[in-house]
N, C-alpha and C positions, 0 to 999 in steps of 0.2 A: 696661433693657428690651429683650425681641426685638425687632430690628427689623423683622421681617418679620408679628409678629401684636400687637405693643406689651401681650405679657405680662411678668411679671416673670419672671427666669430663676432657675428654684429647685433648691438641693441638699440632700440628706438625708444626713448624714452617719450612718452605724450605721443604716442601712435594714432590717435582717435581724431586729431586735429588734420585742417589741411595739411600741414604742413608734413606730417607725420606719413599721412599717406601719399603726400607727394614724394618721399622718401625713399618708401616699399614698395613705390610704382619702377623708382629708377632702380635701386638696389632688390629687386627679383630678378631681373635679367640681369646682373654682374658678375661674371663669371668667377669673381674671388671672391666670391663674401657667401658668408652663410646667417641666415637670419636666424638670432640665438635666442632673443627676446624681443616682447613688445610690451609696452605697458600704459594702460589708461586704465587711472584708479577708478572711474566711474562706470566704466566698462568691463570693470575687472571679472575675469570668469567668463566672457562671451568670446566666440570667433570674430577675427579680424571683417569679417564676411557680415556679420552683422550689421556693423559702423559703415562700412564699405563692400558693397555689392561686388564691387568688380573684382574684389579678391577672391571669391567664393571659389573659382578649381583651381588653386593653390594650396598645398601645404602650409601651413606658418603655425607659430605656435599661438596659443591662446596668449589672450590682452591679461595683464598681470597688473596687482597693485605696486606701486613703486616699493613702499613700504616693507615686502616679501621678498625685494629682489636680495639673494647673497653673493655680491659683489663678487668674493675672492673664489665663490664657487663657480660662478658665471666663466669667471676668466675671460671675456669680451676684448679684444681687439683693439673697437674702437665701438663708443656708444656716443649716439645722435641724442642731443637732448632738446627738445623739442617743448620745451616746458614755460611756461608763461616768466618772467623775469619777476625779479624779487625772490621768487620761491627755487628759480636757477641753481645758484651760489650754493646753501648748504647741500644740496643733493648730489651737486656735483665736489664738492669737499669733503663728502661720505664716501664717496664712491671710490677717489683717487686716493685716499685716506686706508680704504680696505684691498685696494685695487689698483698699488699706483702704478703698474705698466700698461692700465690699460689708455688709452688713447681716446678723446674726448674732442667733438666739435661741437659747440655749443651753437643754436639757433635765436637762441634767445637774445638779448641787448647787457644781459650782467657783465658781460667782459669784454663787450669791445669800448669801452674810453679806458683810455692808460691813467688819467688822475683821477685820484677819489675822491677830491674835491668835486670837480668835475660830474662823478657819478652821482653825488650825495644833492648836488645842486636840481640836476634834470631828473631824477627819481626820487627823492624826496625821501631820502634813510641812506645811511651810511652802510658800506659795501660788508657785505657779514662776511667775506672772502678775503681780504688785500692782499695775503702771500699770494693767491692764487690770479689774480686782478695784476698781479705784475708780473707773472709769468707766462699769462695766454701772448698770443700771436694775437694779431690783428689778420682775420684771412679773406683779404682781396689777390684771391690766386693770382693774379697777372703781376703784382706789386710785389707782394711779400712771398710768393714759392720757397725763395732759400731760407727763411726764417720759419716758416710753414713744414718744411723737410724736417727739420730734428725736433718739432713741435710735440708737446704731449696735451694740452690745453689751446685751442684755436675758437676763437670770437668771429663765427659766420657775420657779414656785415649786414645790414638792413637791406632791403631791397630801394628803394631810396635814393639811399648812399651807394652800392652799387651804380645803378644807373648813370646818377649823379658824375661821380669818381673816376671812372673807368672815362668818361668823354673828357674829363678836366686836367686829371692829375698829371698826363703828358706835357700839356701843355706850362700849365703851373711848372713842375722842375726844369723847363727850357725857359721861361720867364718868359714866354712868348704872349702872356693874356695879364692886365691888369689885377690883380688880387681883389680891389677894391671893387671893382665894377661888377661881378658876377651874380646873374640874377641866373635863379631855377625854378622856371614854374612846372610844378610834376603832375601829373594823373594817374590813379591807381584803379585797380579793377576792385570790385569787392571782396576776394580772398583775401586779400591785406590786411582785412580787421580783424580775420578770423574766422572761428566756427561759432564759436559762442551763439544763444539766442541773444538776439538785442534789439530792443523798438525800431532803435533806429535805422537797424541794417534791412527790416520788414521790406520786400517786394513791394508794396506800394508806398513806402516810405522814401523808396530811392527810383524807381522806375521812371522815366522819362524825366529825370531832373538830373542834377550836375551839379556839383558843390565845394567850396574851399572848405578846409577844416584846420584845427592848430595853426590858424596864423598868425604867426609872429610868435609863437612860442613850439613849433613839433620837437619832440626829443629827437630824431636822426639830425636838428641843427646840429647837436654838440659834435656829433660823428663826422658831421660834413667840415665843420670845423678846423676838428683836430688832424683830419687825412688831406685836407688843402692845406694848414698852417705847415704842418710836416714835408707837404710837395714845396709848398713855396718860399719855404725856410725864413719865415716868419706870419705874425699874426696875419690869421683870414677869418673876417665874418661875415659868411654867406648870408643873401636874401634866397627862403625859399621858401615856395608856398605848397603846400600837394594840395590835393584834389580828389573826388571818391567820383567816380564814373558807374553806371551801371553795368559794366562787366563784367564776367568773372576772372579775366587772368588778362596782367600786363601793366608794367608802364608806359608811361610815354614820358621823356623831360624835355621841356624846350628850353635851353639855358639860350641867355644873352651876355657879350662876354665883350670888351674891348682889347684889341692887339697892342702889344706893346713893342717900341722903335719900328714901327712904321711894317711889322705886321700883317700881312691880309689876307683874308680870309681863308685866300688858296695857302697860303703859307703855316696855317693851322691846320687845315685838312692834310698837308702834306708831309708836316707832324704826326699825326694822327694814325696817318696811314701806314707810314716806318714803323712808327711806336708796339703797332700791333700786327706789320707784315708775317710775322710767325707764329701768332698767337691763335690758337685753335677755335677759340669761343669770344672772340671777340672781334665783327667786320666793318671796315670801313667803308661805306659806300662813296660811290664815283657823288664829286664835288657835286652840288647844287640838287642831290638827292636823299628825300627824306624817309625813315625809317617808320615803319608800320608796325602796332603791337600784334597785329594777326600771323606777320611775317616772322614774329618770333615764337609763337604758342607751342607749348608743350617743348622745347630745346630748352640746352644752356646758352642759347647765344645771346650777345650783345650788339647790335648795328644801332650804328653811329654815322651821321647827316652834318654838310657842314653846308651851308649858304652864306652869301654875301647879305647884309643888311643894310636898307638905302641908304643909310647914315654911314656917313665914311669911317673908318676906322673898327667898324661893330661886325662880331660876326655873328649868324646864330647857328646854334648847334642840338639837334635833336638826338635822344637817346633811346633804344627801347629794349625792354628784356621781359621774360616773362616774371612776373616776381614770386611764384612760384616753385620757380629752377632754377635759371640764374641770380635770381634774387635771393633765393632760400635755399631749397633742398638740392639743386642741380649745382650750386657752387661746393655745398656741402659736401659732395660727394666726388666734387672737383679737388677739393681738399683732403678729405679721407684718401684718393689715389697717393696725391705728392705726399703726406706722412706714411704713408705702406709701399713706397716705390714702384709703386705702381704707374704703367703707362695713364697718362694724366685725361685720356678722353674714355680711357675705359668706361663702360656702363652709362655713360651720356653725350654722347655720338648722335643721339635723334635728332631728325630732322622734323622742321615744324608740323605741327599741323594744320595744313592749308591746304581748300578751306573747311 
């Protein structure tokens, strides 16, 4: 902690990316954190205000190359690392290596599958981390908090999986929904892919069109995977297909699900709705009402839709979050609270923005 205003002292690694400034959006207004570093090697040497306008009457320090950071001088808290996966693992093995009190949410995919099988299979190279790969959390705040509490490594989860998870995995550990039968058709805004330039993300390469991508093969399968085989206490291989929509923030998942020992639909909703009667960032809306990606923009929330489907025994269930904040950066920082004891809605309390 500063000692001079007893904040935590916080880093962003990959600050130049959405995700990085969706970050520095929520943690500027949080009243324990002091922003101690930011670092984009391509950026390195310019204001944050640069990359992003909207920061321009703030304070913050200049964008840094990773490479200059000195870890044990830094002394950092806890550092967001925001950094493309593959290149994850060694920076953050450097870091905790120079630096190991400091405290690490990683946004990237390196650490959240616990086997390295596993990783080596859906990334295609073997995990340059493994001590480090068996000792992150997996951080779906609603699931995992008390493992997430004495955490020094946490695996922020895809937005996706999120989504996904957070409608399913109550259900799964009550055995109340078929394993086998679970279909997720998901939609993403175009933050999802990133900032990068890319043909294909081109405004008229995506504008008034709608598109499946990775099907049959997206890496958030394995993740979906591993977090419903775990709920359901044996093997699940989900069907799921996303989608690229031309927005810029939000999913939407429509999963289809079948009840198991007779089941219905209301009886999953009302699962549902216990499961996360106290849960801060996660709503259950009233049975036969579906959840809107506008209704959640710019929050960490999650609302969750359950309807009957004509087919007896099926329910469907919609999900939606921003995948920006509760997909990325707003669970992120939903986690950094629970490892710093801190009150757990600190600094991400926003309400949407609508419209």
């Amino acid at each position: 902690m500063s000692a001079q205003t007893d904040k935590a002292k916080i880093g962003i690694l990959g600050a130049s990316g959405y995700t990085g400034a969706e970050l520095l959006r929520l943690l500027i207004r949080h009243p324990r954190v002091e922003i101690a570093l930011l670092t984009a090697d391509r950026r390195a040497g310019k204001p944050m205000a640069d990359v992003f306008p909207q920061f321009a009457p703030y304070a913050l320090p200049t964008l840094t190359a990773l490479d200059v950071a000195d870890w044990a001088a830094l002394g950092l808290d806890v550092a967001f690392c925001a950094l493309p996966h593959g290149t994850t693992q060694k920076v953050i093995a450097d870091l905790l290596t120079r630096a190991p009190a400091t405290k690490v949410v990683d946004l990237s995919a390196d650490f959240r599958l616990a086997d390295p099988a596993a990783y080596a299979h859906w990334y295609g190279h073997e995990h340059f981390a493994p001590a480090l790969q068996r000792e992150a959390v997996y951080g779906l705040t609603e699931v995992y908090r008390h493992k997430i509490k004495a955490a020094r490594l946490v695996a922020n989860p895809g937005c996706y999986t999120t989504c996904a998870q957070l409608a399913l995995i109550p259900l799964l550990k009550a055995k109340a929904i078929d394993p086998d039968e679970i279909v997720v058709d998901a939609k993403s805004g175009m933050t999802g892919a990133g900032r990068a330039a890319k043909e294909e993300m081109l405004f008229s390469e995506v504008s008034e069109g709608f598109h499946a991508y990775g099907v049959g093969h997206h890496r958030h399968m394995s993740e979906l995977d591993q977090e419903f085989s775990l709920a359901a206490g044996r093997q699940v291989t989900v069907s799921f297909t996303p989608h690229l929509v031309p927005m810029n923030r939000g999913i939407l998942s429509t999963i289809y699900v079948r009840g198991l020992d007779k089941a219905a639909p209301e009886d999953l909703h009302a699962l549902l709705a216990k499961a996360y009667a106290n849960e801060p960032f996660v709503h259950v809306l009233p049975f036969g009402t579906m959840p809107q990606t506008r209704h959640v923009r710019g929050s960490n929330m999650t609302f969750i839709g359950v309807a009957a489907d004509r087919i007896a025994g099926r329910a469907i269930i919609c999900s939606a979050l921003d995948n920006l904040t509760k997909g990325a950066s707003g669970q992120a920082v939903q986690n950094m609270n629970v490892m710093l004891g801190y009150p757990e809605a600190m600094g991400i309390d926003q309400v949407a923005m609508f419209p």
